[in-house]
C-alpha positions in Angstrom: -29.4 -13.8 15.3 -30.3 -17.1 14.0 -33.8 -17.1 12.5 -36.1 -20.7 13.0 -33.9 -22.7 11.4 -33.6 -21.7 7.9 -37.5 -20.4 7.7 -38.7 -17.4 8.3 -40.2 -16.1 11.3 -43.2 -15.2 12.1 -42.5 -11.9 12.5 -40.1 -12.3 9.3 -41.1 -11.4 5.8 -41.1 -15.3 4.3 -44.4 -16.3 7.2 -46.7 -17.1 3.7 -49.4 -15.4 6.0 -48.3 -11.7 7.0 -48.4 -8.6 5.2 -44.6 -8.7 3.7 -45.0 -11.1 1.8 -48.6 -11.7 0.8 -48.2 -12.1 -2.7 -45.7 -14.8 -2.7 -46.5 -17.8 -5.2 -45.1 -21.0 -5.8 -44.1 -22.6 -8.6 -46.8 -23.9 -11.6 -44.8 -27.5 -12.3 -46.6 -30.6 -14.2 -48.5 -32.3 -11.4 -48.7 -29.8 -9.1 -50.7 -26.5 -8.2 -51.0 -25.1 -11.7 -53.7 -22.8 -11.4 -53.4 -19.0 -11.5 -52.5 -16.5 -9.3 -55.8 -15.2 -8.2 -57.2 -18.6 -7.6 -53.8 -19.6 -5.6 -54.4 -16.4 -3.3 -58.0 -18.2 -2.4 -56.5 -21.0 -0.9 -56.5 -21.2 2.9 -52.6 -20.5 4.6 -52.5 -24.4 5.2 -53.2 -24.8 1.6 -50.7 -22.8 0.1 -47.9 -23.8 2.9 -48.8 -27.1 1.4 -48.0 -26.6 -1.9 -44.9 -24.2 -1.4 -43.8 -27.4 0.4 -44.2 -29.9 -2.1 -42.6 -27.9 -4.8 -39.6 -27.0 -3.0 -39.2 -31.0 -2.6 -40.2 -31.9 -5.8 -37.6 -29.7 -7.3 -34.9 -30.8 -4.2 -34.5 -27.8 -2.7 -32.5 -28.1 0.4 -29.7 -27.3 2.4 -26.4 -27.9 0.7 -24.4 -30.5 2.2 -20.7 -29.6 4.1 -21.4 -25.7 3.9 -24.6 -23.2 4.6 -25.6 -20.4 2.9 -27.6 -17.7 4.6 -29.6 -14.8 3.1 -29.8 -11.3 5.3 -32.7 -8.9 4.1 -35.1 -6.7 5.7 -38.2 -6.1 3.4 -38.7 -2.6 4.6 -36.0 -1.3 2.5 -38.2 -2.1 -0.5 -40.5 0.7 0.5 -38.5 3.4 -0.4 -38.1 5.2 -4.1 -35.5 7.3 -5.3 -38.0 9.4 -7.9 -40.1 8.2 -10.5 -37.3 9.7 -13.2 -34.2 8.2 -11.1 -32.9 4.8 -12.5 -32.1 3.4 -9.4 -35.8 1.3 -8.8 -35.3 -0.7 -5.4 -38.3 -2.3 -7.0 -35.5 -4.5 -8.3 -35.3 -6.2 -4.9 -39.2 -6.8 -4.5 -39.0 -8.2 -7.4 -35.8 -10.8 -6.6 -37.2 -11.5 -3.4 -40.6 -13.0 -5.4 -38.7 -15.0 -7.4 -35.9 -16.7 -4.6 -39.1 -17.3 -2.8 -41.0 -18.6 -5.7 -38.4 -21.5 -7.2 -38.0 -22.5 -3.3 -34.7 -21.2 -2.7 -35.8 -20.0 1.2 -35.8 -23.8 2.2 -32.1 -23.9 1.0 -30.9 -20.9 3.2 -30.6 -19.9 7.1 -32.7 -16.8 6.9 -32.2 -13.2 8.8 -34.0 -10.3 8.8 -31.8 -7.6 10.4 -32.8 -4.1 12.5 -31.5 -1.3 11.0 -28.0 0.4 11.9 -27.1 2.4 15.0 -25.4 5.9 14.4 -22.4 4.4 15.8 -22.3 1.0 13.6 -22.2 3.7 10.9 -19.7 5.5 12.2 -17.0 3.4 11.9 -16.4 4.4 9.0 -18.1 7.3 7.6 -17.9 10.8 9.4 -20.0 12.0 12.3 -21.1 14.8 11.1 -22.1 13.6 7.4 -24.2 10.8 9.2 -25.8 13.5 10.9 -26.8 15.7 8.0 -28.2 12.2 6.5 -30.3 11.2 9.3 -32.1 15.2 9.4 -32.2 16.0 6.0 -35.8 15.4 4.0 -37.1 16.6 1.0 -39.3 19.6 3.1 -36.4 20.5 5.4 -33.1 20.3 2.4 -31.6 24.1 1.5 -30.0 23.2 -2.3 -28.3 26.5 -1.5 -26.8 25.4 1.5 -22.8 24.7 0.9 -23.1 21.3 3.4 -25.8 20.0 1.2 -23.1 20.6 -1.7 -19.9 19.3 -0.3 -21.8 16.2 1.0 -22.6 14.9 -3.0 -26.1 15.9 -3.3 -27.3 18.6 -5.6 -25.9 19.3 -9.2 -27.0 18.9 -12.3 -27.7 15.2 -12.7 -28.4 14.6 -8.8 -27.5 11.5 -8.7 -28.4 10.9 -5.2 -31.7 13.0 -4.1 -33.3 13.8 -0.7 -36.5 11.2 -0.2 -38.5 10.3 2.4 -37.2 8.0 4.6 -33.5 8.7 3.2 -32.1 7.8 6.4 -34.0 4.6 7.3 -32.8 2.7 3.7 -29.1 3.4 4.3 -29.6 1.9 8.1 -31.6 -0.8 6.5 -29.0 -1.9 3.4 -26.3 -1.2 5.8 -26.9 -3.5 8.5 -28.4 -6.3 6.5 -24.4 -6.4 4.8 -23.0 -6.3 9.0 -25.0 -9.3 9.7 -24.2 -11.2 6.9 -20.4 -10.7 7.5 -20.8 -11.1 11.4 -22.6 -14.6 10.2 -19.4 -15.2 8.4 -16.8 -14.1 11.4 -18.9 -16.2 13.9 -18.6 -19.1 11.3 -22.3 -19.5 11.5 -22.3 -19.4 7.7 -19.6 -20.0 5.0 -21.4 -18.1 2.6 -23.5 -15.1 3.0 -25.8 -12.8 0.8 -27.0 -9.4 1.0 -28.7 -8.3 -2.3 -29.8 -4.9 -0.8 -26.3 -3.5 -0.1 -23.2 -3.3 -2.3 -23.3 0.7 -2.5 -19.5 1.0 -3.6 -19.1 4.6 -4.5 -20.2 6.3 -1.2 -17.4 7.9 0.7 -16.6 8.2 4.4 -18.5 11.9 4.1 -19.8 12.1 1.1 -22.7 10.9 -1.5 -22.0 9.2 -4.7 -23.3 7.9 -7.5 -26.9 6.5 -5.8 -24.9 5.5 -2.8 -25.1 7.2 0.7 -23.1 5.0 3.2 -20.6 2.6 2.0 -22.3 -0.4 3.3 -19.0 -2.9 1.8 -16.3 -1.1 3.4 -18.6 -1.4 6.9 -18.7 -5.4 6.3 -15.3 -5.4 5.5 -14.0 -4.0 8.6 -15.8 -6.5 10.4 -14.3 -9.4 8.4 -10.9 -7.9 9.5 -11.6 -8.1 12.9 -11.4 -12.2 12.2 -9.4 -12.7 8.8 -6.1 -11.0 7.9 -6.6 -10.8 4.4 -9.9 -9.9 2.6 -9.9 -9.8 -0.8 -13.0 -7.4 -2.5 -13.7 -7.9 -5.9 -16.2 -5.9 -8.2 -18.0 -6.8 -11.4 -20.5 -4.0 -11.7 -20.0 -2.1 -14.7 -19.0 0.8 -12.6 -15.5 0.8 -10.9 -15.5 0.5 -7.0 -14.0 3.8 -6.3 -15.5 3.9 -3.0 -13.9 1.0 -1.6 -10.8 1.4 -3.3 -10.2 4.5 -1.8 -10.9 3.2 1.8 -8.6 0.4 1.9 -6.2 2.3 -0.2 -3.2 2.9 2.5 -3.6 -0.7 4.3 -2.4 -3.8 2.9 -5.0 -6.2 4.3 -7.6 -5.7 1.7 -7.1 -6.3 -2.2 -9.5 -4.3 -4.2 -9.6 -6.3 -7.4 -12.8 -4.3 -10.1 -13.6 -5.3 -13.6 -15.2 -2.3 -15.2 -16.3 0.1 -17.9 -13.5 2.6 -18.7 -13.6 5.8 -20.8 -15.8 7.7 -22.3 -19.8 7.3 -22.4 -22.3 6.7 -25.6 -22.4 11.2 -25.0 -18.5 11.8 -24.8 -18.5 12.2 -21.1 -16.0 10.1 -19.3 -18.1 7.2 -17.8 -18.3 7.2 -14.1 -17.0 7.7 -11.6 -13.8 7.9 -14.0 -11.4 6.2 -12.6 -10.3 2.6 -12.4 -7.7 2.7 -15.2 -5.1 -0.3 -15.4 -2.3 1.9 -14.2 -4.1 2.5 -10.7 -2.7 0.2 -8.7 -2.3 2.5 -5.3 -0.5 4.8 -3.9 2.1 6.0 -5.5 4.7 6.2 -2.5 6.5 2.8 -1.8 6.4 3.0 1.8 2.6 2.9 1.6 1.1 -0.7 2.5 -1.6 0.2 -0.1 1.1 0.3 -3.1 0.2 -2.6 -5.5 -2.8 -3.6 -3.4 -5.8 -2.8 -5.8 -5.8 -3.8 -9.5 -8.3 -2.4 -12.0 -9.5 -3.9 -15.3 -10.7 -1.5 -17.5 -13.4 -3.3 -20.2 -14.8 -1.4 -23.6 -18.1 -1.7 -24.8 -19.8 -4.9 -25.7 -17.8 -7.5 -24.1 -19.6 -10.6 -24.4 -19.9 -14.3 -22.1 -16.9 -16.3 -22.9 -14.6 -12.9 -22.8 -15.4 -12.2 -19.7 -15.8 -15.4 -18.2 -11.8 -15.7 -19.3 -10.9 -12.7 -17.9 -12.8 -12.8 -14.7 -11.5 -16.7 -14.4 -7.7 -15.8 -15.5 -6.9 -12.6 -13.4 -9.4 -13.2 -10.3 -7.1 -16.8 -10.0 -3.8 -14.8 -10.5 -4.8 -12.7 -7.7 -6.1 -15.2 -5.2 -2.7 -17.5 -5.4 -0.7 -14.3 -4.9 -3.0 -12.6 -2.6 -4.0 -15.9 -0.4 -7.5 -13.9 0.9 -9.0 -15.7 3.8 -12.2 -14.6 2.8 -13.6 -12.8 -0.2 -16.4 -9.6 -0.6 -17.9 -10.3 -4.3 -19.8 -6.9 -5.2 -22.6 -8.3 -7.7 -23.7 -5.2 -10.0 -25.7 -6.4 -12.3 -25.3 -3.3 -14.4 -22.9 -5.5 -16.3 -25.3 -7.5 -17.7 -26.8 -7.2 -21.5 -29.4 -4.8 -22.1 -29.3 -2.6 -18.7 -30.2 0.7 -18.9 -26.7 2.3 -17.6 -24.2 -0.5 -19.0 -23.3 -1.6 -22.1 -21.9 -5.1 -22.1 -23.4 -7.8 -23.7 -23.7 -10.3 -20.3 -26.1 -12.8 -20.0 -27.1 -14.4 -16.7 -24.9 -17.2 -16.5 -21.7 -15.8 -17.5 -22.5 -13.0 -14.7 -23.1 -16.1 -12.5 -19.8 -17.8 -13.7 -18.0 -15.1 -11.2 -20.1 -16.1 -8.7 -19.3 -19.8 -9.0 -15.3 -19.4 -9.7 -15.3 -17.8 -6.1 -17.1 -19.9 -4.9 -15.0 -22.9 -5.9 -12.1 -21.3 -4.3 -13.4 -22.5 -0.5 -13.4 -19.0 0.9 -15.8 -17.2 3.5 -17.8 -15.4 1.3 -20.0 -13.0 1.1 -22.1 -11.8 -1.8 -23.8 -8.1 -2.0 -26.0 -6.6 -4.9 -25.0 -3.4 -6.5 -26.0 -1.5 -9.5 -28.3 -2.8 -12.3 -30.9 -0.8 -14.0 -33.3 -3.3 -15.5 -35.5 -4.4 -12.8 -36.7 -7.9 -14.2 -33.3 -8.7 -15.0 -31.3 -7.6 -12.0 -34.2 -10.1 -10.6 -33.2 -12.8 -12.2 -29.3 -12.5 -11.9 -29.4 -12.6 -8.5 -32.2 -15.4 -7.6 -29.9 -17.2 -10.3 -26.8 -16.6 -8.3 -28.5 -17.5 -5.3 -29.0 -20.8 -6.6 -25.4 -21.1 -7.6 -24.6 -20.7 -3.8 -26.6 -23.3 -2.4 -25.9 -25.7 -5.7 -29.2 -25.8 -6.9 -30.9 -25.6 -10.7 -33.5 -23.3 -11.3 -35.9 -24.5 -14.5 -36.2 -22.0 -16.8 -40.2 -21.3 -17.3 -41.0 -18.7 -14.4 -43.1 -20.3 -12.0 -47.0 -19.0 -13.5 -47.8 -18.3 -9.9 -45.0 -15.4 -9.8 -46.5 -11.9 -8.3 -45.6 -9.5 -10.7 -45.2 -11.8 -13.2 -45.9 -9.5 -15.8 -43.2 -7.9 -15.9 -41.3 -10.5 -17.0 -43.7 -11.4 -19.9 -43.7 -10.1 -23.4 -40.3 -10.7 -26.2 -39.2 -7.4 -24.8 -38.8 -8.4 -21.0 -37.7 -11.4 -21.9 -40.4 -13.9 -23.0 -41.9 -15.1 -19.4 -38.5 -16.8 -19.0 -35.5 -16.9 -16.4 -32.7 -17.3 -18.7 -33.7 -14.8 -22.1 -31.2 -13.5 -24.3 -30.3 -10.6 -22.5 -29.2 -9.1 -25.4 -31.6 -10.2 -28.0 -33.4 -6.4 -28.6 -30.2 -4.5 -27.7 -26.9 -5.3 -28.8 -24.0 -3.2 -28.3 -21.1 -3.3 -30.5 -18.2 -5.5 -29.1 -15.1 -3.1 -29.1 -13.0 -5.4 -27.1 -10.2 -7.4 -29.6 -8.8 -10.2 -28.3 -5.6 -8.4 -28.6 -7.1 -5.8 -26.5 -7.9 -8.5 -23.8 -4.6 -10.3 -24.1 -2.8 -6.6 -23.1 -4.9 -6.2 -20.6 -4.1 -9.8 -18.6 -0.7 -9.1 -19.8 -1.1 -5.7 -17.8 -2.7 -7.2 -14.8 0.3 -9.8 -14.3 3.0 -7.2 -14.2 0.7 -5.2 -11.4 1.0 -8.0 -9.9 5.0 -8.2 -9.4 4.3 -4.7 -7.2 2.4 -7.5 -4.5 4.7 -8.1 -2.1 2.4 -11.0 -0.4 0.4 -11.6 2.1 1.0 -9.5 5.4 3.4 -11.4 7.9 2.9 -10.3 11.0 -0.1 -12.0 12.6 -1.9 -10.2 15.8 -5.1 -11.0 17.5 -7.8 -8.7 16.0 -11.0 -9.8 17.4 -13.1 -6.9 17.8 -10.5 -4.7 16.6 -11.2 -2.1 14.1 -9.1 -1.3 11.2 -7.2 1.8 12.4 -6.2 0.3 15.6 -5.2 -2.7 13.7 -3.0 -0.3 11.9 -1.6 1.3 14.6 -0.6 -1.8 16.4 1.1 -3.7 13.3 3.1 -0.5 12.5 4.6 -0.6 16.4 5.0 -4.3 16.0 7.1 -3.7 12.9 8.8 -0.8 14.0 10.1 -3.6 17.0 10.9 -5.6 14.3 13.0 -3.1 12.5 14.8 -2.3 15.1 15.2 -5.8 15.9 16.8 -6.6 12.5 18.9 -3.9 12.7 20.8 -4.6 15.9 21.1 -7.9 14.1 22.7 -6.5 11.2 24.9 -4.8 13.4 26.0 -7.7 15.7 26.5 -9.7 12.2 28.4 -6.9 11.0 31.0 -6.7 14.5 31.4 -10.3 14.2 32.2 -10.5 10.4 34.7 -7.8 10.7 36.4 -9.6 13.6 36.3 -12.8 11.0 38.0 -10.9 8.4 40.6 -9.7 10.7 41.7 -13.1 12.0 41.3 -14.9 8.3 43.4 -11.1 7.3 40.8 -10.9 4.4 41.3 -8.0 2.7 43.7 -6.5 4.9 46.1 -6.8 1.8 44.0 -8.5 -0.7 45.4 -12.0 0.7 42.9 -14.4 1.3 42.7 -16.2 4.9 43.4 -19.7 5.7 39.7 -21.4 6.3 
């Protein structure tokens, strides 16, 4: 549901007034409000809807021109916390709502703030019974002992993906916000749409994975299919999309296309999930529709901007002319980037952002989720960056002085109070990708490539269809056209004999008169 035309609501989190957002600042620019925070949060509401105005025009922040761009986000799901120990900080999306809101990036967007999920919007793809253990469980009521509470991902030794309170409202909360930005796209009420809260690619349709409980991309991208034939899902968090790999995996209607980290970690474990090598391209049985339909590029440490940028820009390219998506899923894990706390590539801002703006450029419904990312401030900045590269606009690089939390941005270590630091100016991993390495590895790709056989044929109406059904009615439809071919290769077959016979071709080796 449309929102006021691109502000928020009152009973949104961007009214400058409520109790969502009541730390949101503007920015401090020469000639305008330049005074700090505290005295900023004095003003009167008028005031400060004032200057928020005046600095989103003085910095031309507006709509973009022959496309929209809408944001789906429900603040809620900042108020939950995985452990103080857990790396996973959804203070990362506080934190990136600040600064969208700060540069002025709200006046550029159509802006939603979606309910959570149903049980049944969930279960179209994950199991019943997993979705059931997830909305009972809490940390008083959860039996470690308990074989379910095993086979469903939690527990273990690292426990990657505890029991916390209010477990079951977050995933409903992620997950929906990444439905309504794809049913924004299917309804064409947007051409590009962003959900920075979702993007949990390793869940499974019954079980937890690596910090992700419901598989809020493969949701999103059922819905797409229920408009476009051919979605194409690529991944450039640092850790391979298993999840959604292994969803799609028997259908040939999504391409599955992840740039990752592959092989073993800085303690000699493989790195997770441990898969995505470049010789996973499918199924391994050629009738499959899957076969040939994913493609994994495995990355070594330290890869830095202008490697990546030419492997992202190379491959993703190859894979779009062969592939001819009608819309794209880009998964935005900004683990990738320089200095995170998981990853170890050597990424700065922009270069993450080129991905964002070579898909962009190819004209596609698209919509953009977060992911993984480790380093709060960062992950922050990557996305309010990328935001900006959807809409088309510049962000200057001082923060804004009015920024809540500004702090923790500030100092050489988090990156000097400024939106584009050297990510990697403190920590610098060692670069173990050659260009020879690289060039394999395209090399590689484009022979994966040959197993594509091309875009899906036969065209049905799918509106409000779900995958499996989808399935189930192209493989009858096919099957018709099977047999349809082969009672023409028989009729040829009676007619070409009957040919032969009157040219006498090959009755004695003579040839016919023509």
């Amino acid at each position: 549901m449309r929102q006021n035309g691109g502000t928020f609501p009152a009973n949104g989190y961007s009214n400058h007034n409520n109790n969502i957002v009541q730390e949101y600042m503007s920015p401090a620019v020469d000639g305008l409000y330049d005074a700090d925070f505290d005295s900023f949060k004095g003003l009167s509401d008028k005031e400060k809807r004032d200057i928020i105005i005046k600095e989103a025009e003085t910095y031309g922040m507006e709509k973009p021109r022959g496309y929209s761009v809408s944001f789906h986000y429900n603040p809620h799901v900042e108020y939950h916390h995985f452990g103080s120990s857990h790396p996973m900080k959804p203070w990362r999306l506080t934190l990136t709502k600040q600064l969208v809101l700060a540069y002025g990036l709200e006046f550029t967007m159509d802006l939603y703030q979606p309910p959570p999920a149903t049980f049944e919007q969930l279960s179209q793809f994950h199991d019943a019974g997993y979705l059931e253990f997830l909305s009972r469980v809490t940390p008083q009521n959860v039996e470690p002992e308990d074989p379910t509470f095993i086979s469903y991902g939690f527990g273990g030794e690292s426990n990657d993906c505890p029991v916390f309170d209010g477990l079951w409202n977050y995933v409903t909360l992620y997950s929906n916000a990444s439905l309504w930005a794809a049913n924004s796209l299917t309804s064409q009420q947007s051409s590009i749409a962003i959900n920075w809260s979702g993007g949990l690619h390793h869940a499974k349709k019954n079980m937890a994975s690596g910090f992700c409980y419901i598989n809020d991309i493969v949701l999103a991208i059922q819905q797409l299919l229920t408009r476009h034939q051919r979605v194409l899902y690529i991944d450039i968090d640092v850790h391979h999309g298993d999840g959604v790999e292994q969803a799609f995996e028997s259908t040939d209607r999504v391409f599955t296309l992840s740039y990752h980290k592959f092989g073993v970690d800085k303690n000699g474990y493989p790195f997770f999930p441990g898969t995505g090598n470049i010789t996973e391209i499918g199924p391994a049985d050629p009738s499959n529709r899957g076969k040939g339909h994913c493609l994994n590029i495995p990355i070594e440490d330290g890869i830095d901007d202008h490697q990546y940028e030419w492997l992202f820009k190379t491959i993703t390219g190859a894979v779009v002319e062969k592939y001819r998506p009608e819309a794209i899923v880009l998964q935005c894990g900004a683990d990738s980037l320089g200095g995170d706390r998981l990853g170890r590539f050597n990424l700065n801002i922009k270069a993450h952002g080129f991905c964002i703006e070579t898909v962009k450029n190819y004209g596609k419904p698209m919509l953009l989720i977060g992911g993984g990312g480790y380093t709060p401030r960062n992950v922050a900045r990557t996305w309010c960056h990328e935001t900006a590269v959807c809409v088309g606009a510049k962000l200057h690089n001082n923060l804004p002085s009015h920024l809540p939390y500004i702090q923790a941005f500030q100092g050489e270590e988090n990156g000097g109070g400024i939106m584009y630091p050297d990510l990697h100016n403190t920590k610098r991993h060692t670069n173990d990708n050659t260009q020879a390495k690289l060039q394999n590895i395209i090399a590689h790709a484009m022979e994966n490539l040959r197993y594509l056989e091309g875009a899906p044929s036969v065209v049905v109406n799918t509106i409000g269809i779900m995958e499996d059904e989808i399935m189930k009615i192209r493989e009858e439809v096919e099957r018709e056209l099977e047999e349809e071919r082969e009672d023409r290769g028989m009729s040829l077959s009676v007619e070409n004999m009957r040919r032969r016979r009157e040219r006498n071709v090959g009755g004695r080796g003579e040839r016919g008169l023509r």
